[in-house]
N, C-alpha and C positions, 0 to 999 in steps of 0.2 A: 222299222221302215214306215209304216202307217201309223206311228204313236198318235202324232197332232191331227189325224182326221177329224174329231170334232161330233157334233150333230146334222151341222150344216153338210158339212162332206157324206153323210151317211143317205142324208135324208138325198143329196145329188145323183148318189151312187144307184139307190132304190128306185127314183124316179127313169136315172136312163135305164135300168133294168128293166123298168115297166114297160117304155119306150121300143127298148131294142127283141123283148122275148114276148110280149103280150101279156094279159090278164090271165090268158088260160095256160101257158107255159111256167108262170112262177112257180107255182104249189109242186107241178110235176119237179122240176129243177130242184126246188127248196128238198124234197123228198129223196131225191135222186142223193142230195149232198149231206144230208141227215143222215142216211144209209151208208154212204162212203167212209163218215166219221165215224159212224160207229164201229164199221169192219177194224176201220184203222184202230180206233183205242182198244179193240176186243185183241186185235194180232199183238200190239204193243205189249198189252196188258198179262197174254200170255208168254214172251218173251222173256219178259219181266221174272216172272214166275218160275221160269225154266232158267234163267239164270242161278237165281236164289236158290233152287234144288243142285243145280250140280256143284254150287258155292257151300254148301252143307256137305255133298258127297264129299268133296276133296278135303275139307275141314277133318273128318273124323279119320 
């Protein structure tokens, strides 16, 4: 979906971000989204895991 963005699009996207949230909402945001992704690949991560455990259980 967004392969061909570019630098130019990036650098667009950052600018209205600055525009539309302020200088002092970035970091918070940027933070907030940091955290979110890591929930997400922590939960992934152990689904993953629990998979592979009951795929062992029923193996043997």
């Amino acid at each position: 979906m967004f392969s061909n963005i570019g630098i130019p699009g990036l650098i667009l996207i950052l600018v209205l971000a600055l525009i539309i949230f302020g200088p002092k909402k970035l970091p918070e945001i940027g933070r907030a989204v940091g955290q979110s992704l890591k929930e997400f690949k922590n939960s992934t991560k152990g689904i993953i895991e629990d998979d592979k455990i009951e795929e062992d259980k029923t193996k043997k």
